[in-house]
PDB file with SEQRES, HELIX, SHEET and CRYST1 records, atoms N, CA, C and O in Angstrom:
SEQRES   1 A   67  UNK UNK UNK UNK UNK UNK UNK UNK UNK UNK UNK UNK UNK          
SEQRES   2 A   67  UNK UNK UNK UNK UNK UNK UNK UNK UNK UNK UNK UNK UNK          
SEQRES   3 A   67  UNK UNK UNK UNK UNK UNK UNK UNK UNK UNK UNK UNK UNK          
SEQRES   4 A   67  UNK UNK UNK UNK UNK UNK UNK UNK UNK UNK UNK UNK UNK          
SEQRES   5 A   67  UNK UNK UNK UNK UNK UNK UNK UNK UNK UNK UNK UNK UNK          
SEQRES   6 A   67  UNK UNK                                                      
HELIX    1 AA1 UNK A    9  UNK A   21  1                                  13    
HELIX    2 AA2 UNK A   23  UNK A   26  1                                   4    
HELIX    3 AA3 UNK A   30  UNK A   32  5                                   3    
HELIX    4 AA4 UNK A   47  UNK A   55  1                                   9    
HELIX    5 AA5 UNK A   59  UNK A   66  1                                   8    
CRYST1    1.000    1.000    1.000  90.00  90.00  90.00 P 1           1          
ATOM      1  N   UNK A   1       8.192  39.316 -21.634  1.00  0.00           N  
ATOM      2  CA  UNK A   1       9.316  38.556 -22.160  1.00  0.00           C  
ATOM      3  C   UNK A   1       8.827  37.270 -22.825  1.00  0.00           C  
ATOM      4  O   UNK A   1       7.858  36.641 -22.400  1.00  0.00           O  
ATOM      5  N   UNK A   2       9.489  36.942 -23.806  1.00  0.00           N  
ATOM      6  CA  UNK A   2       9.482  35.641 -24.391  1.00  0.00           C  
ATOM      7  C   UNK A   2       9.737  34.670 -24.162  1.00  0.00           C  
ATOM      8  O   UNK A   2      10.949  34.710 -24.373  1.00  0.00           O  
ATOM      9  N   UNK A   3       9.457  33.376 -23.755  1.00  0.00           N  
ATOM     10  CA  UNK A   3      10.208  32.587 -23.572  1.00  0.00           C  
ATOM     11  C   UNK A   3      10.193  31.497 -25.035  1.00  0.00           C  
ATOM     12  O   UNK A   3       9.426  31.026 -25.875  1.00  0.00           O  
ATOM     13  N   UNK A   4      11.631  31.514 -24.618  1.00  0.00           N  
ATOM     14  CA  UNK A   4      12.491  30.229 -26.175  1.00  0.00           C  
ATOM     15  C   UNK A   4      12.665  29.265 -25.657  1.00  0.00           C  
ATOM     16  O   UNK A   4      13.240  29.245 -24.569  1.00  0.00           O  
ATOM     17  N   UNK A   5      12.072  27.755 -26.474  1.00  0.00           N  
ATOM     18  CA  UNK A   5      12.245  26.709 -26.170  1.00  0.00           C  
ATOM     19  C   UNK A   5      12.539  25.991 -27.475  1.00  0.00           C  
ATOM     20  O   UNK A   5      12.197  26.434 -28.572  1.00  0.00           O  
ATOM     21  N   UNK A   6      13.179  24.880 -27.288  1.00  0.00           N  
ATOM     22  CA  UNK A   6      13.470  24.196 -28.521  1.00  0.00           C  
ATOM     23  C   UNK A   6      11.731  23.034 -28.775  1.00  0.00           C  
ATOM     24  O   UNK A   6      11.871  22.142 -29.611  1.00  0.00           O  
ATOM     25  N   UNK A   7      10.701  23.095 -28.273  1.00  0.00           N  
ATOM     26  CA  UNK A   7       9.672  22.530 -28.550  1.00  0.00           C  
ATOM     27  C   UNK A   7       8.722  23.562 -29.199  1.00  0.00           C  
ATOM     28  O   UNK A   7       8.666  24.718 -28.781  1.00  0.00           O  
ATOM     29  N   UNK A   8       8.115  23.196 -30.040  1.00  0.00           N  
ATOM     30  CA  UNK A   8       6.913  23.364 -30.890  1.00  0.00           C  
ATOM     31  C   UNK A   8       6.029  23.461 -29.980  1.00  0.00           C  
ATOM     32  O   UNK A   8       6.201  22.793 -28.960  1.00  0.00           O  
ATOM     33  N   UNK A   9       4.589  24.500 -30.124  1.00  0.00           N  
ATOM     34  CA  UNK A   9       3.489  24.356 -29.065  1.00  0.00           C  
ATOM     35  C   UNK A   9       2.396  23.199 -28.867  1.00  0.00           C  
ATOM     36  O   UNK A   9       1.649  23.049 -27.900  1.00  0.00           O  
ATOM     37  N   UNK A  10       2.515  22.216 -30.327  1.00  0.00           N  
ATOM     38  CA  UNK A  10       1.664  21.145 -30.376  1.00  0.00           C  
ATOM     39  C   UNK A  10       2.645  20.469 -29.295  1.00  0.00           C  
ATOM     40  O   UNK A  10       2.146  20.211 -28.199  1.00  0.00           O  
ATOM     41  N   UNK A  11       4.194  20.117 -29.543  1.00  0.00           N  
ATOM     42  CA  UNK A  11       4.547  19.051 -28.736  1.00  0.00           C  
ATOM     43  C   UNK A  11       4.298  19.780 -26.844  1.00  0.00           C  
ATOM     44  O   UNK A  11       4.105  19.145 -25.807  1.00  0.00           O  
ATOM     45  N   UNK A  12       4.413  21.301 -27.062  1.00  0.00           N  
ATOM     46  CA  UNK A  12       3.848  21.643 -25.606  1.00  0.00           C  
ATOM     47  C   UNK A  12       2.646  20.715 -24.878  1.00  0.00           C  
ATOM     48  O   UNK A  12       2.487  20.034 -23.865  1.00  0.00           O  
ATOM     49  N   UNK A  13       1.800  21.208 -26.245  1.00  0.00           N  
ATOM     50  CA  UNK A  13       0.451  20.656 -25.648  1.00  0.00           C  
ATOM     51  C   UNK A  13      -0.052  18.846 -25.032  1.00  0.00           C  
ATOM     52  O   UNK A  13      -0.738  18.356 -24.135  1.00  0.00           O  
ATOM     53  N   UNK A  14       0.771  18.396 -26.136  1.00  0.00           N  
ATOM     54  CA  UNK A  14       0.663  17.085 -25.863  1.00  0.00           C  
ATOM     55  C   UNK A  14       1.610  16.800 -24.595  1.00  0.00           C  
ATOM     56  O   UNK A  14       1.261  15.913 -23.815  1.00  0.00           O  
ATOM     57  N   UNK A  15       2.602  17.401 -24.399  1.00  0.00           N  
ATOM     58  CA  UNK A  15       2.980  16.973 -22.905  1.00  0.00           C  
ATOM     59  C   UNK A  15       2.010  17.135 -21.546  1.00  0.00           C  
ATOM     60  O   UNK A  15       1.640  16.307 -20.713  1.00  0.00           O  
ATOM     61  N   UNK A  16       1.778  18.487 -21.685  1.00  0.00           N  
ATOM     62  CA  UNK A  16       0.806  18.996 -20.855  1.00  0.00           C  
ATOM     63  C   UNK A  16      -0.615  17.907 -20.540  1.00  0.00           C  
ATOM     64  O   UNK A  16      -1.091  17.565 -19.457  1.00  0.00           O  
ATOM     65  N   UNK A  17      -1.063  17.528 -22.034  1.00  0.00           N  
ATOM     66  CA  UNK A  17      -2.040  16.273 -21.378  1.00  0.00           C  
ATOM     67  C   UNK A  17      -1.662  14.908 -20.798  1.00  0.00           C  
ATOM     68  O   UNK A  17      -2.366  14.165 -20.114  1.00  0.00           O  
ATOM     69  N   UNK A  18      -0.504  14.749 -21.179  1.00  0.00           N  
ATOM     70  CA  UNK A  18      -0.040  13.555 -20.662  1.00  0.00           C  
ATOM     71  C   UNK A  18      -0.129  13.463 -19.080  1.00  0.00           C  
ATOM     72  O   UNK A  18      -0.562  12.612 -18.303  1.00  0.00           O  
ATOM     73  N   UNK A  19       0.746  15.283 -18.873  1.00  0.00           N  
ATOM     74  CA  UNK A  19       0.753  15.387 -17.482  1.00  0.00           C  
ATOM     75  C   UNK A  19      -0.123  15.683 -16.480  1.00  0.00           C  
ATOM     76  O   UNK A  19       0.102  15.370 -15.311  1.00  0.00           O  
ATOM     77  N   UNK A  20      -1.208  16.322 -16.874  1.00  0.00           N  
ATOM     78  CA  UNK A  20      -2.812  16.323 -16.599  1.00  0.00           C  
ATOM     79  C   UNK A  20      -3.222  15.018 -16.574  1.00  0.00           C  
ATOM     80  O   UNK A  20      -3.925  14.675 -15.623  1.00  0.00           O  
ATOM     81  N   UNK A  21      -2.826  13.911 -17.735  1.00  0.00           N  
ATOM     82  CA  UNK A  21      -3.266  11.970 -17.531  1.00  0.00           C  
ATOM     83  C   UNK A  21      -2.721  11.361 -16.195  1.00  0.00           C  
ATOM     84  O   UNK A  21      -3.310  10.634 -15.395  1.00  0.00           O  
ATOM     85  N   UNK A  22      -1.279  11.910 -16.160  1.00  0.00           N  
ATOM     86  CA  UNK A  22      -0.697  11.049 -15.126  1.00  0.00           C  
ATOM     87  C   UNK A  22      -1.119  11.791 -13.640  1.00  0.00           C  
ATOM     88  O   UNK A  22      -0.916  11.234 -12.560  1.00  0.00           O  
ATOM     89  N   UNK A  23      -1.763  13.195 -13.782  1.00  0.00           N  
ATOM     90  CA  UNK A  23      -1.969  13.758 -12.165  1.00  0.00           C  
ATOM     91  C   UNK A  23      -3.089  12.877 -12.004  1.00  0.00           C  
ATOM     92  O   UNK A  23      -2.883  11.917 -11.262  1.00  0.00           O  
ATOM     93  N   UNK A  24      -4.207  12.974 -12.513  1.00  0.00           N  
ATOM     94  CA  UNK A  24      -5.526  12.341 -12.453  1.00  0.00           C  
ATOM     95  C   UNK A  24      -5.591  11.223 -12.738  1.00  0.00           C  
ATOM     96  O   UNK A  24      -6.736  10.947 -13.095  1.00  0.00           O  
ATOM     97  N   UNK A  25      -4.755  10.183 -12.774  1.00  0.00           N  
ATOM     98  CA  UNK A  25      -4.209   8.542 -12.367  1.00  0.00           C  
ATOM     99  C   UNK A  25      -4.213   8.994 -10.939  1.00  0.00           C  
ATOM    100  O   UNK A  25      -5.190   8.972 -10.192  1.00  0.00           O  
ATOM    101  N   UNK A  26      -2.711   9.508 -10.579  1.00  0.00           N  
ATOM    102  CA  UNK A  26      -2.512   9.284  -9.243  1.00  0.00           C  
ATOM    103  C   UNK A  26      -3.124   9.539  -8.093  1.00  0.00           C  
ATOM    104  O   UNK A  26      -3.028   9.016  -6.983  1.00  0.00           O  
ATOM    105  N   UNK A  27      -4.000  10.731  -8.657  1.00  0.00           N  
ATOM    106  CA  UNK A  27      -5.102  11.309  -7.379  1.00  0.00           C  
ATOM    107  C   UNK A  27      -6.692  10.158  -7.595  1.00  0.00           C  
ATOM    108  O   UNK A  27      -7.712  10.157  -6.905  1.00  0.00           O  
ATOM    109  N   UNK A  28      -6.445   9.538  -8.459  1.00  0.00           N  
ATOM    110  CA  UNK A  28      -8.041   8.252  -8.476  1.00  0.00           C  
ATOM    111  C   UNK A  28      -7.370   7.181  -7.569  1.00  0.00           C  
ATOM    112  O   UNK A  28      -8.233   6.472  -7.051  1.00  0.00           O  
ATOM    113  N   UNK A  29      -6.345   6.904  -7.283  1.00  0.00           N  
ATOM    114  CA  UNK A  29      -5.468   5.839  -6.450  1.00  0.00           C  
ATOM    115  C   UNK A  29      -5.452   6.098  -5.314  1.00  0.00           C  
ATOM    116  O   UNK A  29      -4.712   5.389  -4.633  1.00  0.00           O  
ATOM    117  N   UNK A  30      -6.192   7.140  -4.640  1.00  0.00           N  
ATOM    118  CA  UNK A  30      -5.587   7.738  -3.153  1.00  0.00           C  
ATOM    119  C   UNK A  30      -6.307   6.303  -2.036  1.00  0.00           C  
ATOM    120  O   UNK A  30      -5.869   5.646  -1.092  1.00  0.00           O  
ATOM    121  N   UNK A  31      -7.490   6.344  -2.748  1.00  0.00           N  
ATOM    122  CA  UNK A  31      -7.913   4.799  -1.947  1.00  0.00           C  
ATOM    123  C   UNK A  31      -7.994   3.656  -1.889  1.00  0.00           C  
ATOM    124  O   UNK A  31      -8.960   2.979  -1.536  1.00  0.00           O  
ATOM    125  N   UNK A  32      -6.490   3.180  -2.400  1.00  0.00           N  
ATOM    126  CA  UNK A  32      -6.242   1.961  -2.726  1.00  0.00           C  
ATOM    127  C   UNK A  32      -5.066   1.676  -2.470  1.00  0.00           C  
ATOM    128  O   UNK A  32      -4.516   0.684  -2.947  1.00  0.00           O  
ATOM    129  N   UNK A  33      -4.154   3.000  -1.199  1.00  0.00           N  
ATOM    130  CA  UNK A  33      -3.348   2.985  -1.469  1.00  0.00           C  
ATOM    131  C   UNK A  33      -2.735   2.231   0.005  1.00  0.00           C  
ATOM    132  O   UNK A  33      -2.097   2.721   0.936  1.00  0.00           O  
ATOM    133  N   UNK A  34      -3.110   1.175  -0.179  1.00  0.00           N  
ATOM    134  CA  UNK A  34      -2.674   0.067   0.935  1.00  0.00           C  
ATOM    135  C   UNK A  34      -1.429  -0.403   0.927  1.00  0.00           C  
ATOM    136  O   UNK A  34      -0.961  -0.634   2.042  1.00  0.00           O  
ATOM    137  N   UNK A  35      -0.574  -0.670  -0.239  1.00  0.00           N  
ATOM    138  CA  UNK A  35       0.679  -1.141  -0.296  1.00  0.00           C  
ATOM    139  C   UNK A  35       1.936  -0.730   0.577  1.00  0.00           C  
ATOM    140  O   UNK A  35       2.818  -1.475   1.005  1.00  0.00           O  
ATOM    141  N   UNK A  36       1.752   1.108   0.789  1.00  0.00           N  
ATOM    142  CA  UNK A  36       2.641   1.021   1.535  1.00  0.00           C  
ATOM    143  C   UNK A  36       2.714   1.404   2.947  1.00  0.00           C  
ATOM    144  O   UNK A  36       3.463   2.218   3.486  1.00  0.00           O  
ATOM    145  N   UNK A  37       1.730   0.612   3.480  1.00  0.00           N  
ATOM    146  CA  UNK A  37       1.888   0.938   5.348  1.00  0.00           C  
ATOM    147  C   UNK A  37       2.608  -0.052   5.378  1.00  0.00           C  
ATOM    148  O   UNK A  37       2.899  -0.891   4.526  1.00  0.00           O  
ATOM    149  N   UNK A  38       2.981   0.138   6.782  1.00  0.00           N  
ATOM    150  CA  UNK A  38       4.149  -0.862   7.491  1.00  0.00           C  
ATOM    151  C   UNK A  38       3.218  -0.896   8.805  1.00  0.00           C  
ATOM    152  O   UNK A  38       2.226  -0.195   9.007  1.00  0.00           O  
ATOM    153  N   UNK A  39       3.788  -1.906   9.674  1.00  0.00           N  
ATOM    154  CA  UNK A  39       3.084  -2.395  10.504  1.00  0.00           C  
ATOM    155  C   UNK A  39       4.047  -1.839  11.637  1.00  0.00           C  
ATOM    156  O   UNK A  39       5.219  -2.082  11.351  1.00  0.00           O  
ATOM    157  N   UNK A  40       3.927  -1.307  12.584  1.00  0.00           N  
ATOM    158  CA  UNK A  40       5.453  -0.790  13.635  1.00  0.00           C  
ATOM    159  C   UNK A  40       5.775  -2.119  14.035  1.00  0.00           C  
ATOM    160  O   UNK A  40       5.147  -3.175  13.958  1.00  0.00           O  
ATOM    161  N   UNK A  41       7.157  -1.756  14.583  1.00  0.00           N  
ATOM    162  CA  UNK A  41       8.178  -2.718  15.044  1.00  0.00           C  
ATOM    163  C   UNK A  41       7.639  -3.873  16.114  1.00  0.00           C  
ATOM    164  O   UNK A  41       7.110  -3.375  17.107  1.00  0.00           O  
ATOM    165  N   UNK A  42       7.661  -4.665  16.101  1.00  0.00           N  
ATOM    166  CA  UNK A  42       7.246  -5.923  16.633  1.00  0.00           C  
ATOM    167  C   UNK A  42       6.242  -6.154  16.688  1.00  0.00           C  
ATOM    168  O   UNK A  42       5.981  -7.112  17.415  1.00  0.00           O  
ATOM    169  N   UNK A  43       5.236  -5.561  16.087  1.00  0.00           N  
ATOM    170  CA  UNK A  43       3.787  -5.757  15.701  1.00  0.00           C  
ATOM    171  C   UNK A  43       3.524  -7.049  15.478  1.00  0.00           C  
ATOM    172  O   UNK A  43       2.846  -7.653  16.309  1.00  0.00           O  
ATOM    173  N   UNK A  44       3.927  -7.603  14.514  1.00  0.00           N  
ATOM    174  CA  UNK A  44       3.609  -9.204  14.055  1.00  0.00           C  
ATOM    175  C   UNK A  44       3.990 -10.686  14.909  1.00  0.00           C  
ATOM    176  O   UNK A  44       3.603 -11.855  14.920  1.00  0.00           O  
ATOM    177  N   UNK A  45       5.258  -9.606  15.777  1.00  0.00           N  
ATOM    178  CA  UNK A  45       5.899 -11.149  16.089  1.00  0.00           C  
ATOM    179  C   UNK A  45       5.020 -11.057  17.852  1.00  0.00           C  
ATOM    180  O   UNK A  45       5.364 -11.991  18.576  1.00  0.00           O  
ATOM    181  N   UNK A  46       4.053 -10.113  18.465  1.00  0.00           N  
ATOM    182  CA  UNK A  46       3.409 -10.204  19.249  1.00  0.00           C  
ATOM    183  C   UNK A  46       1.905 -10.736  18.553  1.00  0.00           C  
ATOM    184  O   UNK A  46       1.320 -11.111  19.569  1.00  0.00           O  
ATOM    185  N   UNK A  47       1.194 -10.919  17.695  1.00  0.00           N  
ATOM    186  CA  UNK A  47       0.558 -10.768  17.157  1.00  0.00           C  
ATOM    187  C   UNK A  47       0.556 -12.784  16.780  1.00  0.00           C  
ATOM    188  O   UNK A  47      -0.421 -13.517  16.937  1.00  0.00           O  
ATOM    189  N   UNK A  48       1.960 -13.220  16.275  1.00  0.00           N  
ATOM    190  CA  UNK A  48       2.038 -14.332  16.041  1.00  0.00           C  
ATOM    191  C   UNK A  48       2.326 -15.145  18.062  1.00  0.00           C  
ATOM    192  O   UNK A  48       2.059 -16.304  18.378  1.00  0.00           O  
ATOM    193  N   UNK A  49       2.649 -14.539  18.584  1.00  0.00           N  
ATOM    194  CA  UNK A  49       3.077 -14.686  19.758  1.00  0.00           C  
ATOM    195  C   UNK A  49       1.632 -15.224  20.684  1.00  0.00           C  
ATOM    196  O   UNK A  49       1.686 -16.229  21.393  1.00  0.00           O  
ATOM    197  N   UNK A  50       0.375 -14.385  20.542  1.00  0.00           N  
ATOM    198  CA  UNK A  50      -0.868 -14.603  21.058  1.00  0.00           C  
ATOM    199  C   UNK A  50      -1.404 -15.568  19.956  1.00  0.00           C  
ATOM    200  O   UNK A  50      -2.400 -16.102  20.442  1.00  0.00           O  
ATOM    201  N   UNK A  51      -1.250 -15.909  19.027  1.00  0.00           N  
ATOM    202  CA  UNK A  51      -1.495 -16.646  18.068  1.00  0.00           C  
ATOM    203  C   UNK A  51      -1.668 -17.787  18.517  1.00  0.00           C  
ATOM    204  O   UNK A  51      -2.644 -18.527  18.640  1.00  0.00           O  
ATOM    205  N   UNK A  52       0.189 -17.892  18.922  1.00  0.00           N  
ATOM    206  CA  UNK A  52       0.433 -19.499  19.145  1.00  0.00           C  
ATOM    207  C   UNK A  52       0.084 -19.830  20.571  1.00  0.00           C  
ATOM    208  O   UNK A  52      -0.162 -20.960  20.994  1.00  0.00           O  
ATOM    209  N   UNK A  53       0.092 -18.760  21.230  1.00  0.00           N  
ATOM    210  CA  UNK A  53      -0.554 -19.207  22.903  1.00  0.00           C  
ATOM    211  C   UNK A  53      -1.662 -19.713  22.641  1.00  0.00           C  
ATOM    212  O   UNK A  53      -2.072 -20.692  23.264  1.00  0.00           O  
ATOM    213  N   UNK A  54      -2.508 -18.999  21.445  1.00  0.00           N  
ATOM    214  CA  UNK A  54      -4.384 -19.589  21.409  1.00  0.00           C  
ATOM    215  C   UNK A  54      -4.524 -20.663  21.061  1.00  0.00           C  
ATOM    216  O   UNK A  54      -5.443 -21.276  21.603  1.00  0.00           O  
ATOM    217  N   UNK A  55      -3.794 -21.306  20.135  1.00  0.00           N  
ATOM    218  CA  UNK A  55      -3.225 -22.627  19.441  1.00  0.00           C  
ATOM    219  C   UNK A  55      -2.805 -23.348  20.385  1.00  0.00           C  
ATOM    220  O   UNK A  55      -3.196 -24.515  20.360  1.00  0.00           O  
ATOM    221  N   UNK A  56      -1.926 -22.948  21.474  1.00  0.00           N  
ATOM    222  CA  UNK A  56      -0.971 -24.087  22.605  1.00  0.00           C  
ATOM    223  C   UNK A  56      -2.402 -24.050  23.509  1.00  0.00           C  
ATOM    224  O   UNK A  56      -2.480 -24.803  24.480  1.00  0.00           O  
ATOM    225  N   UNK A  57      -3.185 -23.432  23.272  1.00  0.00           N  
ATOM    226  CA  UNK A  57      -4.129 -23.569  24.440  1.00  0.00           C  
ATOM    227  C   UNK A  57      -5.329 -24.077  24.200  1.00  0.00           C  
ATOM    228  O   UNK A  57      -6.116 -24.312  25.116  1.00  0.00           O  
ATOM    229  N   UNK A  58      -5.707 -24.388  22.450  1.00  0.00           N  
ATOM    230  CA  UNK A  58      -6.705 -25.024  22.492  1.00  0.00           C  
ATOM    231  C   UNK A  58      -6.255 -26.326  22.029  1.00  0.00           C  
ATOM    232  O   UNK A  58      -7.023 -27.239  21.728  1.00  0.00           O  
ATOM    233  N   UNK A  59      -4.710 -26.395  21.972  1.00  0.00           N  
ATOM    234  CA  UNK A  59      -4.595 -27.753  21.381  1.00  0.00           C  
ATOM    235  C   UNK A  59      -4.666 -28.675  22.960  1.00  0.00           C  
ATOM    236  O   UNK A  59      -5.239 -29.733  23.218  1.00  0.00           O  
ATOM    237  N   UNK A  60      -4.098 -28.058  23.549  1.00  0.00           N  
ATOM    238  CA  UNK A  60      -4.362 -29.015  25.254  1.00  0.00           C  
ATOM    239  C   UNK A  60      -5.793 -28.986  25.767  1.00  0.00           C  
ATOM    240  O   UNK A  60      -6.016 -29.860  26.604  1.00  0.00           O  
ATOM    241  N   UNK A  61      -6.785 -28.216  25.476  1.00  0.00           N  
ATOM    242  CA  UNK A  61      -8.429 -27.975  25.458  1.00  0.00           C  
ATOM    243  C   UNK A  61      -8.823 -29.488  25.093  1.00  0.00           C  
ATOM    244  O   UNK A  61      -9.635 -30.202  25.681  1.00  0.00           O  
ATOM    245  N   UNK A  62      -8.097 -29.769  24.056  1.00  0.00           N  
ATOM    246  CA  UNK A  62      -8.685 -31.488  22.864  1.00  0.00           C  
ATOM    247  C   UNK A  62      -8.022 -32.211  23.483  1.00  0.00           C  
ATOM    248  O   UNK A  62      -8.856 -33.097  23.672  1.00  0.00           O  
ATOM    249  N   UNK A  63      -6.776 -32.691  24.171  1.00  0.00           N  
ATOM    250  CA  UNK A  63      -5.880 -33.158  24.618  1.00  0.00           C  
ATOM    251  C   UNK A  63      -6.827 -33.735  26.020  1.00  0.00           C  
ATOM    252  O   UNK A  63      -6.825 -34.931  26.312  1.00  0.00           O  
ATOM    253  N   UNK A  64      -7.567 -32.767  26.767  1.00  0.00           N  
ATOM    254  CA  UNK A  64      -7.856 -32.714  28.111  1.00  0.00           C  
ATOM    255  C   UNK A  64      -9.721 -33.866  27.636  1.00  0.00           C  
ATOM    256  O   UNK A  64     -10.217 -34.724  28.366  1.00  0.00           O  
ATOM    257  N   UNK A  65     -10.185 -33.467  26.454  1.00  0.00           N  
ATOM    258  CA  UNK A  65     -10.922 -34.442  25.982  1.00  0.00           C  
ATOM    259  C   UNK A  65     -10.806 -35.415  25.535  1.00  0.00           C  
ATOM    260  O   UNK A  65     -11.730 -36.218  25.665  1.00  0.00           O  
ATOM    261  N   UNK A  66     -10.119 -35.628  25.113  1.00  0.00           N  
ATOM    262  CA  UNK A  66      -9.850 -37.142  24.481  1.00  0.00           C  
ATOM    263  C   UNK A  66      -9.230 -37.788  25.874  1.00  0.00           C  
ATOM    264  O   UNK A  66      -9.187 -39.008  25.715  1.00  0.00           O  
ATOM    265  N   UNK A  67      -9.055 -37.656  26.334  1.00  0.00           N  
ATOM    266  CA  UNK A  67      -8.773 -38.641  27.499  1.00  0.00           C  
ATOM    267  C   UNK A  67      -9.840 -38.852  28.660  1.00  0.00           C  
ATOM    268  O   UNK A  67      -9.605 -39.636  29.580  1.00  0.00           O  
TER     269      UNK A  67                                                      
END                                                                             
């Protein structure tokens, strides 16, 4: 069977490389693809939580020297 399209085979072709351009973009990106992790749920605010304990604890460390 035939298939009928309203495109010409040059404009075939030139799609076809475009779309061969844009697969082989996206598969050279696989290791760079940091943007979209997420961190799970309360990750940060435990994370800022030991933060500020290390901070509340070395700021009284200097506190306990200077005097």
């Amino acid at each position: 069977p035939k298939v009928v399209t309203d495109l010409d085979e040059e404009e075939i072709r030139k799609r076809m490389e475009l779309m061969e351009t844009f697969v082989e973009e996206l598969s050279g990106e696989e290791g760079s693809d940091d943007d979209g992790l997420v961190a799970p749920k309360g990750l940060d605010q435990q994370a800022d939580a030991e933060e500020a304990t290390r901070r509340d604890r070395s700021d009284n460390d200097s506190d306990e020297l200077d005097e």
